[in-house]
C-alpha positions as CSV (number, residue, x, y, z in Angstrom):
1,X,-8.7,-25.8,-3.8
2,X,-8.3,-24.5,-0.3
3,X,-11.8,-23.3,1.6
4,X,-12.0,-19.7,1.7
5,X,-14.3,-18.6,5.1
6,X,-15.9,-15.2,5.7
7,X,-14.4,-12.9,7.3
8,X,-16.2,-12.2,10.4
9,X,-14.5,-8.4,11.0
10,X,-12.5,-8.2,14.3
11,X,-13.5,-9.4,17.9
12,X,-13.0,-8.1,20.8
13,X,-10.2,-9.9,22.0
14,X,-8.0,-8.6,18.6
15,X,-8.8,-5.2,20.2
16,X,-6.9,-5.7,23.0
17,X,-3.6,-6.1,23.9
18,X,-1.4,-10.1,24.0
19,X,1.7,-10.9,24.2
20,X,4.0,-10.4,21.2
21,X,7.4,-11.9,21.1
22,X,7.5,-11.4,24.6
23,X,5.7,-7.7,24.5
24,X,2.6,-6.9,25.2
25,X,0.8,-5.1,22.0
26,X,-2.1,-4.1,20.4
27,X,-3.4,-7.2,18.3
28,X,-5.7,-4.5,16.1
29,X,-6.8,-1.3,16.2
30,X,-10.3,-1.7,15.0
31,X,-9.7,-4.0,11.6
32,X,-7.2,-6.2,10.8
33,X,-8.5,-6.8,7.2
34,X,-8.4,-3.0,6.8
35,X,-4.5,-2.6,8.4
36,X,-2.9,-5.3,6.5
37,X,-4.2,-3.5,3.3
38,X,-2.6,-0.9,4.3
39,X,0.2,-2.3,4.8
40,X,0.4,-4.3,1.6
41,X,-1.2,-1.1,-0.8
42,X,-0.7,2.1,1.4
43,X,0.8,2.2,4.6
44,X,1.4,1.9,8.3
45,X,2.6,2.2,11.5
46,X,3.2,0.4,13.9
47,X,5.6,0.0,17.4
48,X,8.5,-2.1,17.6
49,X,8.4,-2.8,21.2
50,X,9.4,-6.0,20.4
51,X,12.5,-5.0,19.0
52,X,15.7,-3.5,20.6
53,X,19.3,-2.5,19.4
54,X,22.5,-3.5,21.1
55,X,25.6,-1.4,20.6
56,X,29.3,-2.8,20.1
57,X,32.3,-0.4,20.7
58,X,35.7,-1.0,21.5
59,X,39.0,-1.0,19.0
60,X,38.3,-4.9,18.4
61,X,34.9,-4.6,17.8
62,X,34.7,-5.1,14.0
63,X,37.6,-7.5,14.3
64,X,35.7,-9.5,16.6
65,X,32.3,-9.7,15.6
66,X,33.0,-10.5,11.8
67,X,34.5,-14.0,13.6
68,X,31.6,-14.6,15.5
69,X,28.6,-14.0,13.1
70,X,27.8,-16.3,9.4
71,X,27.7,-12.6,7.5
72,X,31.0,-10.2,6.1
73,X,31.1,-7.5,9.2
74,X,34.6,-6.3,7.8
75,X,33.6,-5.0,4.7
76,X,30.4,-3.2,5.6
77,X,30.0,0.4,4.2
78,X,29.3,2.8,6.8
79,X,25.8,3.7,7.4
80,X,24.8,-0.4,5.9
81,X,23.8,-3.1,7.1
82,X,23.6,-6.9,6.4
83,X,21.6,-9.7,8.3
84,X,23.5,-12.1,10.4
85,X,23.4,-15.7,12.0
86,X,25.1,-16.6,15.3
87,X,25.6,-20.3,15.5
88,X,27.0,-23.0,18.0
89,X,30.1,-25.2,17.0
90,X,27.8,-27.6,15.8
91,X,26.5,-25.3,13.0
92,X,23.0,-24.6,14.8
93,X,21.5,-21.5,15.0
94,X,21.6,-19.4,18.8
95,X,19.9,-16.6,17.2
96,X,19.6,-14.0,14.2
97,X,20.0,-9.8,14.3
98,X,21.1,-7.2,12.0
99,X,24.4,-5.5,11.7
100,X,25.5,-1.6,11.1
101,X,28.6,0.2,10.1
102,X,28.4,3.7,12.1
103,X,31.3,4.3,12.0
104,X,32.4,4.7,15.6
105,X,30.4,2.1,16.4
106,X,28.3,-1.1,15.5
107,X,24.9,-1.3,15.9
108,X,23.0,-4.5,16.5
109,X,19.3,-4.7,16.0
110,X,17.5,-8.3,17.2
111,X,14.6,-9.4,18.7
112,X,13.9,-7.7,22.4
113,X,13.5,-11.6,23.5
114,X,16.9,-12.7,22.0
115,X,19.1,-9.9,23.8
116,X,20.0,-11.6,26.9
117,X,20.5,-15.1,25.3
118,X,22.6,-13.6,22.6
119,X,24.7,-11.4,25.0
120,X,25.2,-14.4,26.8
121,X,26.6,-16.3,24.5
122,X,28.8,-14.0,22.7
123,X,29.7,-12.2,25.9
124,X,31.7,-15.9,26.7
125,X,33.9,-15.4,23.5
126,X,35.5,-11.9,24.5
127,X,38.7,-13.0,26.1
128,X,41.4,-10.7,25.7
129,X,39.3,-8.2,23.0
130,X,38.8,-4.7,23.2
131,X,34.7,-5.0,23.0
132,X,32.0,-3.6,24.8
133,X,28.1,-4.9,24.0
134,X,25.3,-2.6,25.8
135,X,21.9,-2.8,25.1
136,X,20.7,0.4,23.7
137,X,17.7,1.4,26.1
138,X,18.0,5.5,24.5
139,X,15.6,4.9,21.2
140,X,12.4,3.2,20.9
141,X,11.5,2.3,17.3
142,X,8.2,2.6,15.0
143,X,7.6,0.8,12.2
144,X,6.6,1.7,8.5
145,X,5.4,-0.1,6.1
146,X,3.8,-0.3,2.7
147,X,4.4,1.1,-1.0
148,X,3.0,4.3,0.0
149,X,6.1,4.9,2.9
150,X,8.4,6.9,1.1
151,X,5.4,9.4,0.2
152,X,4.2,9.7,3.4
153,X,7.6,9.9,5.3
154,X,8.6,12.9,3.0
155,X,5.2,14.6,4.0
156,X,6.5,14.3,7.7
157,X,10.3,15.7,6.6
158,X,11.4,12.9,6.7
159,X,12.8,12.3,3.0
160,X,14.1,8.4,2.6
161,X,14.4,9.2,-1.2
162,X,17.1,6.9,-3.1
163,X,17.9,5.0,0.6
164,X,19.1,1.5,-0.4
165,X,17.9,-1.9,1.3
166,X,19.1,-1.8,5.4
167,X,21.2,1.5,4.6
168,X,20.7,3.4,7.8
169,X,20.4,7.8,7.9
170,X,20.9,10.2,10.8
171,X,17.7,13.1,10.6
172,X,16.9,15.9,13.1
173,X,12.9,15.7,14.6
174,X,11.9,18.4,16.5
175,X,15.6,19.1,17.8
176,X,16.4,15.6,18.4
177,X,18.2,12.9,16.3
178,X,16.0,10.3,14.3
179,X,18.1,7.2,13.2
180,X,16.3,5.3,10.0
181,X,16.7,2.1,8.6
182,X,15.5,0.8,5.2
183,X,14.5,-3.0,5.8
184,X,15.9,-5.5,3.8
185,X,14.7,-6.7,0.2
186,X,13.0,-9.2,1.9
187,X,10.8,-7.2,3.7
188,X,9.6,-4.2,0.9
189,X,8.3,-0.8,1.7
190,X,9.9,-1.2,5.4
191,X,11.5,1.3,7.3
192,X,12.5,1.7,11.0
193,X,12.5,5.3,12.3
194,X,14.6,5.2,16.0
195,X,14.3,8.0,18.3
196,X,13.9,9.3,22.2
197,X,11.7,7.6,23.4
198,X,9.8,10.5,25.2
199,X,9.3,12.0,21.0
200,X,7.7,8.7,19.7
201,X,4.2,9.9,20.3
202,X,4.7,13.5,18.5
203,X,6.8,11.4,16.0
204,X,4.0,9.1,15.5
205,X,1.1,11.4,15.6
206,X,3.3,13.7,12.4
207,X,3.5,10.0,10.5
208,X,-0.6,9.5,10.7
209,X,-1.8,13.0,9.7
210,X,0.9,12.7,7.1
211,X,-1.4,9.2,5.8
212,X,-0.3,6.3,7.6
213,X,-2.5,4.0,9.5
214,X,-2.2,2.5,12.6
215,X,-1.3,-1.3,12.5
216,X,-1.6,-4.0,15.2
217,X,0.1,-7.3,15.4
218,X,-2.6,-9.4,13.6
219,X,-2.3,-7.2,10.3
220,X,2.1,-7.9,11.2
221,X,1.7,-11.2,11.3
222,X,0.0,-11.9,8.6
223,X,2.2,-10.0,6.5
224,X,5.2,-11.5,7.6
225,X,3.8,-14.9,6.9
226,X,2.3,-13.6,3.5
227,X,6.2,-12.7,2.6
228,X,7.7,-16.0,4.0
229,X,9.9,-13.9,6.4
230,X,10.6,-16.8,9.5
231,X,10.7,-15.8,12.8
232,X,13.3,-16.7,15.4
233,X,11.9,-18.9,18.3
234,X,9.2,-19.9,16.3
235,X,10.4,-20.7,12.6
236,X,13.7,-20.8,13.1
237,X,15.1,-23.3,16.4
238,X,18.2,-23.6,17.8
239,X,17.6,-27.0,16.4
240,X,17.7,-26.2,12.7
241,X,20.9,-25.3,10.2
242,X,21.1,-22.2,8.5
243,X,20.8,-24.1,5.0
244,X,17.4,-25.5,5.7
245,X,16.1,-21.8,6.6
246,X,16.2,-20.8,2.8
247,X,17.7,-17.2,4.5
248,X,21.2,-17.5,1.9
249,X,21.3,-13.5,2.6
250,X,23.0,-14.1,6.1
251,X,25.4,-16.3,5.3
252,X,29.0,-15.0,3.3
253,X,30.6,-17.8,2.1
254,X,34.1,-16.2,1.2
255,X,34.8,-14.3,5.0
256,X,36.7,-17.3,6.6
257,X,36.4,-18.3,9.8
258,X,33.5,-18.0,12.3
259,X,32.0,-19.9,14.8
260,X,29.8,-23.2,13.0
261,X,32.0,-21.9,9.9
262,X,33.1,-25.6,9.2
263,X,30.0,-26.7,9.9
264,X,28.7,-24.6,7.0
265,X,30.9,-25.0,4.5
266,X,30.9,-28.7,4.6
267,X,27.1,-28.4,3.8
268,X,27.7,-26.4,0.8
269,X,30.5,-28.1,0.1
270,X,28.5,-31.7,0.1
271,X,25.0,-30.2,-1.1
272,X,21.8,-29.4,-0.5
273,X,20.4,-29.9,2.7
274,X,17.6,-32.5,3.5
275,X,15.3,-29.7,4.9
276,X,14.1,-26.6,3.1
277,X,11.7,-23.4,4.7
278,X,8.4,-23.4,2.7
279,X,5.1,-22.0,2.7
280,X,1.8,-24.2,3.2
281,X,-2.1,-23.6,1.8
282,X,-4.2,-25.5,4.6
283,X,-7.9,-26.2,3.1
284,X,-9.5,-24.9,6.7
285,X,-8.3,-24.1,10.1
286,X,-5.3,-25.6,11.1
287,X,-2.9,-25.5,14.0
288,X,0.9,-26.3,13.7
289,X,2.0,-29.7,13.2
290,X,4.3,-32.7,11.8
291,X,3.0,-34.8,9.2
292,X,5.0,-38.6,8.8
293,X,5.4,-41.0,6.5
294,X,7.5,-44.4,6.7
295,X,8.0,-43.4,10.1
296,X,9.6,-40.6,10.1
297,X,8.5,-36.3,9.8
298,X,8.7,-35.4,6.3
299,X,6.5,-32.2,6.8
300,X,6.7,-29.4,9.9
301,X,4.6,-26.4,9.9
302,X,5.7,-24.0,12.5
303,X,3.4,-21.0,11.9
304,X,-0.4,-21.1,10.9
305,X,-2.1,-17.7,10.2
306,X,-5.5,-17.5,8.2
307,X,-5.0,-14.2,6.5
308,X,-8.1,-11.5,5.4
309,X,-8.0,-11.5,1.5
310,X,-10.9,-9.4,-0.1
311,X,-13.4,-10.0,2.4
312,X,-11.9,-13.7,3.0
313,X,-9.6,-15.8,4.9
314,X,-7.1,-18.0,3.9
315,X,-5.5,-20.2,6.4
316,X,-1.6,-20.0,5.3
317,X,1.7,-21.5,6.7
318,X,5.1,-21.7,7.1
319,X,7.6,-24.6,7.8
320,X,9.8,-27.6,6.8
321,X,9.9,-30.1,4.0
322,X,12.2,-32.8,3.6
323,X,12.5,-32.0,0.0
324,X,13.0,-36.0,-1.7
325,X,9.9,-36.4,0.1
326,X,7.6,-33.4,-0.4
327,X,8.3,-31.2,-4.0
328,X,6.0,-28.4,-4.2
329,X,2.5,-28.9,-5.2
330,X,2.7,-32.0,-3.0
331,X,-0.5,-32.0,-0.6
332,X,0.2,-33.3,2.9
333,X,-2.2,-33.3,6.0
334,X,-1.3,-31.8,9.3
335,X,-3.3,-32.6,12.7
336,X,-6.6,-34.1,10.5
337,X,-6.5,-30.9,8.1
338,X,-5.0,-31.5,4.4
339,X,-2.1,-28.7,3.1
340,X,-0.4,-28.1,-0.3
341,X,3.0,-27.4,-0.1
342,X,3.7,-23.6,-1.8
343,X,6.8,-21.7,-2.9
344,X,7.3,-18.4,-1.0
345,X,6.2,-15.9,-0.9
346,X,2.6,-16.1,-1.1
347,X,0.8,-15.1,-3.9
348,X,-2.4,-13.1,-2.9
């Protein structure tokens, strides 16, 4: 049975702003027990400074990308999306980002940390093709989250109403164009609103008094790790395979070509992977870790959070399992503190 501690209310230091993802946020704004409730029974809001989109134009641009990324560009509706791996030759992963048909246009949405690094890489692969990649510095986006969204964003006039996982909408706020995006299925209740960034506080200040509450990056955290959602840089390395990552959403199987497409497919084609992406349970506080045995890692957790349940903590991970080794249920120990291995997502 994992130890369940107090929970203490928030310190000073969650009050204030850190570093997150390489942008510096509010870690709470008062209670992080209080915002991930919300966002896991009402909901919030929250910036996405840490989050920027990249836009491809050009005649080859749909041509071109669908060859470079693990997912089926080609076929994409417009106004949808689908998530997407870039890899190396050797099959490892440079980096992950969403995808949108707009038409005239594609729009790519990644971490604000990955941009360069991304551009960089593709950038090297755009030899005689008709593509242009800019990153989009027009929008800033706001988060919002939780089962109560769609209410709350039709009390702002803002109707999502029927919008399908990462289909994307064009609205009109205050005069000016509002881009939405449904998240995936992965990640319920979310929806990114993109906008000037000089309306984001009048956008944000309608979303409260219509019954949102303001989130910081503890209550994000944890909710990401409470939903098994891996983070680039963190969770996933350039290191690791896209089988092992559990993500089977980016990857289309029947596209053809791509960069690391052989790579892939002679995965599949030979099996499952040694590695899989699974939550932990840690008895106490924990830090990330490796656990051996017979010499060699059988266990990686690459994320500890201790999430606020009903006046509680519960110190929770995510990471890797070499899975002849460590089956579920399995109970391993990590830096002197003992784990049970869990399927994800967590159940709270």
């Amino acid at each position: 049975m994992a130890q369940e501690t107090t929970y203490q209310g928030p310190s000073k230091e969650q009050t204030e702003t850190a570093p997150y993802l390489g942008t510096e946020m509010r870690r709470s704004f008062g209670d992080p027990a209080k915002e991930l409730e919300s966002l896991r029974s009402g909901c919030g809001i929250f910036s996405l400074a840490w989050r920027q989109q990249i836009v491809a134009s050009g005649k080859d641009r749909v041509r071109w990308l669908h060859n470079m990324v693990t997912n089926n560009v080609r076929d994409l509706k417009a106004g949808h999306g689908n998530y997407n791996f870039v890899l190396n030759a050797q099959g490892r992963i440079l980096g992950d980002l969403y995808i949108f048909n707009r038409g005239e246009f594609l729009l790519l949405e990644t971490d604000r940390a990955q941009v360069e690094p991304l551009l960089t890489a593709m950038k090297r692969f755009i030899i005689m093709d008709k593509v242009e990649l800019t990153a989009d510095q027009s929008r800033a986006g706001i988060g919002v989250c939780g089962p109560k969204s769609e209410h709350v964003l039709d009390r702002a006039g803002l109707s999502v109403t029927g919008m399908e996982p990462l289909e994307v909408r064009d609205f009109v706020f205050n005069g000016d164009p509002v881009v939405i995006i449904r998240g995936p299925e992965q990640k319920p209740g979310w929806y990114e609103l993109w906008i000037n960034p000089e309306l984001v506080g009048n956008l944000s200040t309608k979303i409260r008094e219509s019954g949102a509450q303001l989130v910081g990056t503890e209550a994000l955290e944890a909710w990401r790790v409470l939903h098994g959602i891996p983070q680039y840089g963190q969770d996933i390395r350039d290191r690791d395979l896209p089988h092992e990552t559990e993500q089977q959403h980016a990857l289309n199987f029947n596209k053809g070509c791509y960069i690391g497409q052989e790579i892939v497919e002679r995965i599949r084609s030979r099996g499952q992977v040694h590695r899989k992406f699974t939550g932990f349970e840690f008895e106490g506080p924990a830090t990330p870790g490796k656990h051996e045995a017979d010499g060699r890692v059988v266990a990686e957790v690459t994320t500890v959070h201790c999430v606020p349940a009903s006046g509680r903590q519960r110190c929770l991970g995510l990471g890797y399992v070499r899975r002849e080794s460590v089956p579920t249920g399995a109970t391993i120990e990590v830096n002197g503190v003992k784990a049970r291995v869990v399927d994800l997502p967590f159940q709270i």
